[in-house]
PDB file of the backbone (N, CA, C, O) and the ligand in Angstrom, with CONECT records:
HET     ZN  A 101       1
ATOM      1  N   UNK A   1      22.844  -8.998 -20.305  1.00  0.00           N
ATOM      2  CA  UNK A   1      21.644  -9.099 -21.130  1.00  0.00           C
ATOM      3  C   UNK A   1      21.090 -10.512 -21.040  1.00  0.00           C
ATOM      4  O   UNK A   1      20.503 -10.966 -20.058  1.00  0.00           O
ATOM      5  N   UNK A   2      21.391 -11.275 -22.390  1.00  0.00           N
ATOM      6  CA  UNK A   2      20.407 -12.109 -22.124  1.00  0.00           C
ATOM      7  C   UNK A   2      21.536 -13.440 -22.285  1.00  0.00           C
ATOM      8  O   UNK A   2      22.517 -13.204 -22.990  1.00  0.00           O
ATOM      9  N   UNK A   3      21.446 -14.606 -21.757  1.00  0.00           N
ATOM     10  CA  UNK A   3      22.285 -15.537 -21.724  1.00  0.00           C
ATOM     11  C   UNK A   3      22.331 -16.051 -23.233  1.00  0.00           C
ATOM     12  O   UNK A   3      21.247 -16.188 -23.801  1.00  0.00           O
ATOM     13  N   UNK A   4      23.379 -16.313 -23.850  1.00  0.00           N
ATOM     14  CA  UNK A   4      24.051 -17.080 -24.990  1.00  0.00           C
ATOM     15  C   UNK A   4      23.610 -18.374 -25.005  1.00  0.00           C
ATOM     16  O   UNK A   4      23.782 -19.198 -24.107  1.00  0.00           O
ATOM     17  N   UNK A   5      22.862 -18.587 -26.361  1.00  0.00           N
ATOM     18  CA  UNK A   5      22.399 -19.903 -26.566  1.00  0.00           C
ATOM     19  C   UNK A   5      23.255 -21.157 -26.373  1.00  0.00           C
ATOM     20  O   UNK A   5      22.957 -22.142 -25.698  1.00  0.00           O
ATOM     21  N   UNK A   6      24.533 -20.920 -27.186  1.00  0.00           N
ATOM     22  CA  UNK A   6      25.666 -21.325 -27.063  1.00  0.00           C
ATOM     23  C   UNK A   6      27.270 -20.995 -27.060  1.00  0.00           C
ATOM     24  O   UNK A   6      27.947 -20.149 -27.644  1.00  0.00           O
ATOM     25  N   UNK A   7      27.512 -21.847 -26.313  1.00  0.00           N
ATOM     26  CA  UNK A   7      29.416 -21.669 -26.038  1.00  0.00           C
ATOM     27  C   UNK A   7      29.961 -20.927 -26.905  1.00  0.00           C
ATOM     28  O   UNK A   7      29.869 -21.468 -28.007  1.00  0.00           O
ATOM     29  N   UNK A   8      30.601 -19.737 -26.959  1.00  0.00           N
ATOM     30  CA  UNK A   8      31.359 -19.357 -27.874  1.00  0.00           C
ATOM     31  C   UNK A   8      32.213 -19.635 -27.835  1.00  0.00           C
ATOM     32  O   UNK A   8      32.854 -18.928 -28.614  1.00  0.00           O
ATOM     33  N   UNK A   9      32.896 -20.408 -27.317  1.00  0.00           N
ATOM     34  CA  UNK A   9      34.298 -21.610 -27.771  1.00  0.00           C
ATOM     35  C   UNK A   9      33.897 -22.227 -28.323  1.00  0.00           C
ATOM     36  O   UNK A   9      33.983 -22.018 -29.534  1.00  0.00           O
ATOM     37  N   UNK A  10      33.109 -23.534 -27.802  1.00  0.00           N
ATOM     38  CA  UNK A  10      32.822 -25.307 -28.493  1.00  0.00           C
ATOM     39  C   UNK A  10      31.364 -25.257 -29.058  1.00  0.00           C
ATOM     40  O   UNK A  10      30.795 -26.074 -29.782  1.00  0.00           O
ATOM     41  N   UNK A  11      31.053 -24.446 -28.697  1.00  0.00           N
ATOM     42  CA  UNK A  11      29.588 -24.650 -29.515  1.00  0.00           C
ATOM     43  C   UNK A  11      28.147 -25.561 -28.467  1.00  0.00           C
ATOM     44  O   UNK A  11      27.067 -26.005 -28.856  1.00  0.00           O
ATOM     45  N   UNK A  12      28.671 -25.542 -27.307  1.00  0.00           N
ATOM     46  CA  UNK A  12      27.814 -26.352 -26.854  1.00  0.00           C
ATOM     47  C   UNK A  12      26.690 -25.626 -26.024  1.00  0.00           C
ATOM     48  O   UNK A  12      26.982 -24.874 -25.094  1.00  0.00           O
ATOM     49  N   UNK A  13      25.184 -25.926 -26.462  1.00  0.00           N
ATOM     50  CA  UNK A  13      24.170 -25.461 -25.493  1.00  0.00           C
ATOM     51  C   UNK A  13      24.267 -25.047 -24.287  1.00  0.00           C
ATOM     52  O   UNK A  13      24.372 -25.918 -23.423  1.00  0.00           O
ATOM     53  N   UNK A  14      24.260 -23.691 -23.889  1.00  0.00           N
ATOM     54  CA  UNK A  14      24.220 -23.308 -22.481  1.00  0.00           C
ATOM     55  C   UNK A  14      23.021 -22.732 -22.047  1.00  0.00           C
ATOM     56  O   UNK A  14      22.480 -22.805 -20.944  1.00  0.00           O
ATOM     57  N   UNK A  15      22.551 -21.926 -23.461  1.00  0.00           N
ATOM     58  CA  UNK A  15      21.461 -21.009 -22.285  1.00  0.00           C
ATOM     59  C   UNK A  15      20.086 -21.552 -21.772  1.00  0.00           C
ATOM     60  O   UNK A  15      19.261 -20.775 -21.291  1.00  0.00           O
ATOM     61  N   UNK A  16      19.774 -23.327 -21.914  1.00  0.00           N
ATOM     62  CA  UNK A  16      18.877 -23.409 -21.211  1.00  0.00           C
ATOM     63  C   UNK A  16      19.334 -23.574 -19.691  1.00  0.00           C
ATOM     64  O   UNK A  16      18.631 -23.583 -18.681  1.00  0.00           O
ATOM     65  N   UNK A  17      20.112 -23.647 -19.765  1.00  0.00           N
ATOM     66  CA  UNK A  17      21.098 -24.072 -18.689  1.00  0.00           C
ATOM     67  C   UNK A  17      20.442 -23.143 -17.219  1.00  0.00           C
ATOM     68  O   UNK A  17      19.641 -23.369 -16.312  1.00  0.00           O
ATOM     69  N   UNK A  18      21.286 -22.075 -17.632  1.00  0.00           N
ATOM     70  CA  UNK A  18      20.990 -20.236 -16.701  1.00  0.00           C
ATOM     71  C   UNK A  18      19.863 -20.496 -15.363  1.00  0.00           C
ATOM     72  O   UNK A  18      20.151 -20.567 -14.168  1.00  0.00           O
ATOM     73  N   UNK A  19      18.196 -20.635 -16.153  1.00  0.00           N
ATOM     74  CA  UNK A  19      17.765 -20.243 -14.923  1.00  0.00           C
ATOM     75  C   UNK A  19      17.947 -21.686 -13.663  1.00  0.00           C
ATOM     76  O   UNK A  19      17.737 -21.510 -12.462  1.00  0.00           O
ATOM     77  N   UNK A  20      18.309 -22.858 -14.178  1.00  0.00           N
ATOM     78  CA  UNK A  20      18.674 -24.234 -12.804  1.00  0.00           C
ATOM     79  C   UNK A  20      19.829 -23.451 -12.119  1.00  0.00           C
ATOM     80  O   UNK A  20      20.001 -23.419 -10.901  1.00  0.00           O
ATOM     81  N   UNK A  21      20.759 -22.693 -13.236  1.00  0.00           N
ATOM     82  CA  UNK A  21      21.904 -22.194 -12.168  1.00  0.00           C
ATOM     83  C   UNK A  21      22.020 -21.265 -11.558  1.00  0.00           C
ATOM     84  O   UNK A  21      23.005 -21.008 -10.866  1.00  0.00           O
ATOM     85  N   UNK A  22      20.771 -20.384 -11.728  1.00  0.00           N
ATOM     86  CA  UNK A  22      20.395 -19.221 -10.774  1.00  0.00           C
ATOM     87  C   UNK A  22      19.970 -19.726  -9.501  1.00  0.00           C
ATOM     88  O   UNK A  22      20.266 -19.341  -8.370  1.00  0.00           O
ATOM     89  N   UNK A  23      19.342 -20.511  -9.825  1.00  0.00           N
ATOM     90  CA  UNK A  23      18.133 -21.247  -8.842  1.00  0.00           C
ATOM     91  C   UNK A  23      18.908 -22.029  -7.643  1.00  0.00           C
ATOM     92  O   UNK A  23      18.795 -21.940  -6.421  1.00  0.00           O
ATOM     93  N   UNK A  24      19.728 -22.815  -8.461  1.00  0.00           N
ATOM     94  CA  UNK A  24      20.986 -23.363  -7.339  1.00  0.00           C
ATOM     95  C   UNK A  24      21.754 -22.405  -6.608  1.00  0.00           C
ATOM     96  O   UNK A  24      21.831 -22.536  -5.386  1.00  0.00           O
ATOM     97  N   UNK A  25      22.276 -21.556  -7.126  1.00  0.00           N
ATOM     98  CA  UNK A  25      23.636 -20.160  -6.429  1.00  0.00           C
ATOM     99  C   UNK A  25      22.621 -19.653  -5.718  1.00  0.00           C
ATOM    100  O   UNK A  25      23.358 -19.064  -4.927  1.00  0.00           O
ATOM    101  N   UNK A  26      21.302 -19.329  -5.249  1.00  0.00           N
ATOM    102  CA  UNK A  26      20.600 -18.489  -4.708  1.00  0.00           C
ATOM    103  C   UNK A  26      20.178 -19.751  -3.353  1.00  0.00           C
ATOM    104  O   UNK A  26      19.721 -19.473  -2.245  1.00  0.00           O
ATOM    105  N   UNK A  27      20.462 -20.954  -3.819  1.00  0.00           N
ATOM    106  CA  UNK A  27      20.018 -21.841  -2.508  1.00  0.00           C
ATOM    107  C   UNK A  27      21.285 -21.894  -1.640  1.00  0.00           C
ATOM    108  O   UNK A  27      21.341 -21.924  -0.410  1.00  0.00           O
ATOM    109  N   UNK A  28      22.200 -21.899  -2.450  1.00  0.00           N
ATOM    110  CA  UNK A  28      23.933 -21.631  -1.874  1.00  0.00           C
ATOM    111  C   UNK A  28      24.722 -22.996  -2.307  1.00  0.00           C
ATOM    112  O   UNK A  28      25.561 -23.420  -1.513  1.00  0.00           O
ATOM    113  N   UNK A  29      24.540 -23.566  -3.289  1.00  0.00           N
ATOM    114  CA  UNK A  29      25.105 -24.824  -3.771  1.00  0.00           C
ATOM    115  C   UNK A  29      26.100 -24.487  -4.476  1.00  0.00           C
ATOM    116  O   UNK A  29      26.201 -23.770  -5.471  1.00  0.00           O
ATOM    117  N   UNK A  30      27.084 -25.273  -3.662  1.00  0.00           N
ATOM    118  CA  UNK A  30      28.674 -24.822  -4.178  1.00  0.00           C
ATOM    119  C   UNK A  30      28.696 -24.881  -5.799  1.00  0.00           C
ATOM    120  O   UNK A  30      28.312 -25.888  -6.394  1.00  0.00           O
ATOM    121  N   UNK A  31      29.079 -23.959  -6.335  1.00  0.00           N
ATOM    122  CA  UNK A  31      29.178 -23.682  -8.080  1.00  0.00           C
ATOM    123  C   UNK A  31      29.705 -25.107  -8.743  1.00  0.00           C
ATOM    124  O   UNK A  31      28.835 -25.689  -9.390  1.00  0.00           O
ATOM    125  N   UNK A  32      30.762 -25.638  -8.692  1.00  0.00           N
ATOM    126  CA  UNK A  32      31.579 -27.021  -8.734  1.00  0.00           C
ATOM    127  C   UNK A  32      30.291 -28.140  -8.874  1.00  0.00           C
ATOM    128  O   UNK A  32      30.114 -28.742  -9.934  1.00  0.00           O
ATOM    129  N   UNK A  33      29.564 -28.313  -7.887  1.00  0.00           N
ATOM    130  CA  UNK A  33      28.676 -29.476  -7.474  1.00  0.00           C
ATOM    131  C   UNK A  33      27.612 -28.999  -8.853  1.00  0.00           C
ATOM    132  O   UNK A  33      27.225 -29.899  -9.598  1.00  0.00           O
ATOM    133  N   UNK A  34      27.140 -27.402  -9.150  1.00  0.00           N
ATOM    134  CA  UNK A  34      26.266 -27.579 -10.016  1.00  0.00           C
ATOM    135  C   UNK A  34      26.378 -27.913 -11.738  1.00  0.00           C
ATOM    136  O   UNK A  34      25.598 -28.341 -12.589  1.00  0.00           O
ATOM    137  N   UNK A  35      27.961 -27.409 -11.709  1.00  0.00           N
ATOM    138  CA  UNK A  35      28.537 -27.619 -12.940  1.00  0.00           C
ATOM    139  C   UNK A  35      28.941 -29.102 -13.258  1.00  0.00           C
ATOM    140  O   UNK A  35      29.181 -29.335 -14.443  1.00  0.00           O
ATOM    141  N   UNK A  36      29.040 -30.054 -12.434  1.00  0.00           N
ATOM    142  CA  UNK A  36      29.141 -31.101 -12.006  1.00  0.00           C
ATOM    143  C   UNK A  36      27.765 -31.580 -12.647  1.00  0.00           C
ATOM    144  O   UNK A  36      27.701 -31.973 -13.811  1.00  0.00           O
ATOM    145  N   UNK A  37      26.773 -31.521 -11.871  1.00  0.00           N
ATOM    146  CA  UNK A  37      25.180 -32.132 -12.076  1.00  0.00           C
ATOM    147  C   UNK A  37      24.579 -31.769 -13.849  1.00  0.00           C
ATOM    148  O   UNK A  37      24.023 -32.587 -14.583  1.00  0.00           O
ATOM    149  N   UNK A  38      24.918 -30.258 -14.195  1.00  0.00           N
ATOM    150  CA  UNK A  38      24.899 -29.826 -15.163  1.00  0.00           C
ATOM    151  C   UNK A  38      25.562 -30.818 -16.823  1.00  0.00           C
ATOM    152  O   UNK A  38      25.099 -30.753 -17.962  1.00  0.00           O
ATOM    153  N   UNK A  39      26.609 -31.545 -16.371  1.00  0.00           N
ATOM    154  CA  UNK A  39      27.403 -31.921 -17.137  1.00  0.00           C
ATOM    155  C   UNK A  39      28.341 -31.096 -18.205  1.00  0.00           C
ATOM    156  O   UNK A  39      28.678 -31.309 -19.370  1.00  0.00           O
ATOM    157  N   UNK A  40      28.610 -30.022 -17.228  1.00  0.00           N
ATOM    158  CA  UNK A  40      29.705 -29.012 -17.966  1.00  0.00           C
ATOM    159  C   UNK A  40      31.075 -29.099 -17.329  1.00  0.00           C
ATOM    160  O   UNK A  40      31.480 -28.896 -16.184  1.00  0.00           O
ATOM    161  N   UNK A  41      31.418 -29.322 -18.006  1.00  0.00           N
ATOM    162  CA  UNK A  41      32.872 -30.202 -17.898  1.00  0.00           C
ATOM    163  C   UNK A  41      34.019 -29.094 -18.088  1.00  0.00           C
ATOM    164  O   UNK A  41      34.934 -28.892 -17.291  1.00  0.00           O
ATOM    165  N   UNK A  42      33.759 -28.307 -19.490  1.00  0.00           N
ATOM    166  CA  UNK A  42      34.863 -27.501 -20.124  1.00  0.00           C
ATOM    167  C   UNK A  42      34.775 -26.140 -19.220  1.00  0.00           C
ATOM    168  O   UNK A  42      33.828 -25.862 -18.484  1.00  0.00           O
ATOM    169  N   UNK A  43      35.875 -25.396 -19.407  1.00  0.00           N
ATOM    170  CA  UNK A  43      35.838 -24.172 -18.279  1.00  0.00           C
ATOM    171  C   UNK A  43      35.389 -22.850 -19.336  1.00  0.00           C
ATOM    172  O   UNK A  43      35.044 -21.741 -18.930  1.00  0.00           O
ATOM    173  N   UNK A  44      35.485 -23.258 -20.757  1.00  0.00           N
ATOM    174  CA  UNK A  44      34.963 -22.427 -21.859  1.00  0.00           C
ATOM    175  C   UNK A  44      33.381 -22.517 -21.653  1.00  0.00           C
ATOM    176  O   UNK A  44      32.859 -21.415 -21.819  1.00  0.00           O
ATOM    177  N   UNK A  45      32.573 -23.430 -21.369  1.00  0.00           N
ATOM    178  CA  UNK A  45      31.343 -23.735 -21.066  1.00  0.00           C
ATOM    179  C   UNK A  45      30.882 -22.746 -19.757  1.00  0.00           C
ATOM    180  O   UNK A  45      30.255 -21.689 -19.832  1.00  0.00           O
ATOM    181  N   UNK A  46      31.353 -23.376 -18.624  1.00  0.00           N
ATOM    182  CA  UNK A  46      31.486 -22.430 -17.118  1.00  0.00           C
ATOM    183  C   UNK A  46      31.679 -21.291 -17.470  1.00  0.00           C
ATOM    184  O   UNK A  46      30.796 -20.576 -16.996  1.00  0.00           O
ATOM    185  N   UNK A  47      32.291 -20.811 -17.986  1.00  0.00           N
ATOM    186  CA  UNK A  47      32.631 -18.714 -18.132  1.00  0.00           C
ATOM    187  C   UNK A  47      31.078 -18.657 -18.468  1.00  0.00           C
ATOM    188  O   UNK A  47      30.458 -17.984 -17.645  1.00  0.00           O
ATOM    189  N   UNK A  48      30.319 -19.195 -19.463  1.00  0.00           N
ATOM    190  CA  UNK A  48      29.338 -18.657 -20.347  1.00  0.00           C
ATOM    191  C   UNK A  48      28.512 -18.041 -18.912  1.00  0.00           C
ATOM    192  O   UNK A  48      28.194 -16.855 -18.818  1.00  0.00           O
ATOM    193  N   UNK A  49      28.221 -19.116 -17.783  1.00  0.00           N
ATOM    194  CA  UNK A  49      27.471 -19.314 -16.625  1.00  0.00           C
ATOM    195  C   UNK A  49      28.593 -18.200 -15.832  1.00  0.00           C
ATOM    196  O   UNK A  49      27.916 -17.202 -16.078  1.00  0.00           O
ATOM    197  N   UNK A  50      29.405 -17.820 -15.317  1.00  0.00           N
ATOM    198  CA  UNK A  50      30.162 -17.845 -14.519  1.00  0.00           C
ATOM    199  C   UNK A  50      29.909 -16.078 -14.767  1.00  0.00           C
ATOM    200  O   UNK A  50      29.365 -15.413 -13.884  1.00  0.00           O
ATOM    201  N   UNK A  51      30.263 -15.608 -15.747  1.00  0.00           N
ATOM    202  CA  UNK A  51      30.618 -14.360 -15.978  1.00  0.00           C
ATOM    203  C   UNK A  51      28.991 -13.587 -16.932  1.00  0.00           C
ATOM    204  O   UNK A  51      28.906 -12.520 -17.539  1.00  0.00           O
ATOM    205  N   UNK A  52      28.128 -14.464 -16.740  1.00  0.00           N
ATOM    206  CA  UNK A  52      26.901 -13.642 -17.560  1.00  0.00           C
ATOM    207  C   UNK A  52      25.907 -12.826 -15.689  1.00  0.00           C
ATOM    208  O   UNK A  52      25.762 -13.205 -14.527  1.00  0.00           O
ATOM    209  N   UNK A  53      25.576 -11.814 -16.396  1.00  0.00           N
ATOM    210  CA  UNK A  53      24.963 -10.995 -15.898  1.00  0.00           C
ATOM    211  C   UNK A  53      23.398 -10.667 -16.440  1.00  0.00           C
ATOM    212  O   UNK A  53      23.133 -10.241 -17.564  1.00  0.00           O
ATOM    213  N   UNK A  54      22.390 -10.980 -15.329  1.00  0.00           N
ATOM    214  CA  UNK A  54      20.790 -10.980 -16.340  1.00  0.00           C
ATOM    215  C   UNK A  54      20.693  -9.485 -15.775  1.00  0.00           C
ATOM    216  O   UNK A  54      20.292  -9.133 -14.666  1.00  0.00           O
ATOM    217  N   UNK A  55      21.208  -8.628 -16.926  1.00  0.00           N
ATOM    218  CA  UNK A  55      20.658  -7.086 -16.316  1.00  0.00           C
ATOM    219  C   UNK A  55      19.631  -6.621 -17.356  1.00  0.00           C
ATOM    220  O   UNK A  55      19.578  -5.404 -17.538  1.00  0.00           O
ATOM    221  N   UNK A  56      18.904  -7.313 -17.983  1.00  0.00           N
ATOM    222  CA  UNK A  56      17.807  -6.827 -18.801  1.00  0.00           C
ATOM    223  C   UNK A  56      16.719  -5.930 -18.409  1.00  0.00           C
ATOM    224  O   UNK A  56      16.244  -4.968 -19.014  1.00  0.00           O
ATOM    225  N   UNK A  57      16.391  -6.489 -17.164  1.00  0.00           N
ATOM    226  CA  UNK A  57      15.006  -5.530 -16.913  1.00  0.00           C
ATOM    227  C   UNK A  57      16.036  -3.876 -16.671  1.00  0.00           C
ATOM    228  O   UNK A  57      15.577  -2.764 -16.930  1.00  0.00           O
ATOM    229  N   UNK A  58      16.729  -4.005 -16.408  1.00  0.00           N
ATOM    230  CA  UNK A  58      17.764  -2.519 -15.987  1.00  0.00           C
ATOM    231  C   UNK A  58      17.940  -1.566 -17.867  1.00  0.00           C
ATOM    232  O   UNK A  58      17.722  -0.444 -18.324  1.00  0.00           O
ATOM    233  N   UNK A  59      18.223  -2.309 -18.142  1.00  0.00           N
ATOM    234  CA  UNK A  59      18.409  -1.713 -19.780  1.00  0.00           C
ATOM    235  C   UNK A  59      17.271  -1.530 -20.707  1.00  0.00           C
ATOM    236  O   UNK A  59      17.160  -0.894 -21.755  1.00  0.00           O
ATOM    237  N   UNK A  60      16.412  -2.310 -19.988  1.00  0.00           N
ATOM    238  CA  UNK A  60      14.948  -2.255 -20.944  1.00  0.00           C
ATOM    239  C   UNK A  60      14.393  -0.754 -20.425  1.00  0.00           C
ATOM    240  O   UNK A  60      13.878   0.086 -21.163  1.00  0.00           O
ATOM    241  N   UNK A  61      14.579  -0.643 -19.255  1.00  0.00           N
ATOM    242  CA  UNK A  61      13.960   0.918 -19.186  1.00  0.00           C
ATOM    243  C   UNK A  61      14.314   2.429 -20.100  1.00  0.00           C
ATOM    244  O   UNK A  61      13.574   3.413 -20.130  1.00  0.00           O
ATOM    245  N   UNK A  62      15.389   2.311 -20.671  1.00  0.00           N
ATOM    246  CA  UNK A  62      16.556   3.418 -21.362  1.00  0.00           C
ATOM    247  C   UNK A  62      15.515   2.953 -23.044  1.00  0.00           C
ATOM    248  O   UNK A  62      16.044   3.249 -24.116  1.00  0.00           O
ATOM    249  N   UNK A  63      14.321   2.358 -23.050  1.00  0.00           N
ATOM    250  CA  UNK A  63      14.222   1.974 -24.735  1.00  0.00           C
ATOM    251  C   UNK A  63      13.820   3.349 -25.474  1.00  0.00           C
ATOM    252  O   UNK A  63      13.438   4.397 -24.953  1.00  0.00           O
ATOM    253  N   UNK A  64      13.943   3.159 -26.337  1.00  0.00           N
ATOM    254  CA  UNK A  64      14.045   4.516 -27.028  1.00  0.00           C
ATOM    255  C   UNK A  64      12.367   4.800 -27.536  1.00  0.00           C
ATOM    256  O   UNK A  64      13.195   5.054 -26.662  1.00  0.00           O
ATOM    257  N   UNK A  65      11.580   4.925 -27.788  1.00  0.00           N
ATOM    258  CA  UNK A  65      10.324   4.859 -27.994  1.00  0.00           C
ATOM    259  C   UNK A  65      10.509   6.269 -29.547  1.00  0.00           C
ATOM    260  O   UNK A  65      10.502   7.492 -29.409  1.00  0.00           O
ATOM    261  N   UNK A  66      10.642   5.521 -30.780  1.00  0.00           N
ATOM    262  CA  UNK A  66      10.273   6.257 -31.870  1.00  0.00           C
ATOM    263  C   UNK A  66       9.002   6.465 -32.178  1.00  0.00           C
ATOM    264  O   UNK A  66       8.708   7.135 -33.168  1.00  0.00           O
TER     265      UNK A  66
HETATM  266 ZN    ZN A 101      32.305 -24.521 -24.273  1.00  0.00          ZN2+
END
């Protein structure tokens, strides 16, 4: 869905984060180097990026229309 504002470990800002790190993985910049530039340090931070999936436009079609 939609990226997490923040860390659900530490609390720290991620989701403006998302679209620089789409933008990088799609140029082919090793993940490390962007988390690096990013200043995400913690690996609780990285999962947020690591393991989110933007499948919104896919789920928005199923809306229920009352
Ligand atoms: Zn964190």
């Amino acid at each position: 869905m939609m990226i997490p504002i923040r860390c659900f470990s530490c609390g720290k800002p991620v989701g403006h984060l998302w679209e620089d790190y789409e933008k990088e993985t799609k140029k082919g910049t090793k993940t490390d180097t962007i988390f690096k530039k990013m200043g995400l340090d913690r690996y609780c931070c990285r999962r947020m990026l690591l393991s989110h999936r933007d499948y919104i436009d896919q789920v928005i079609a199923y809306d229920v229309k009352s």
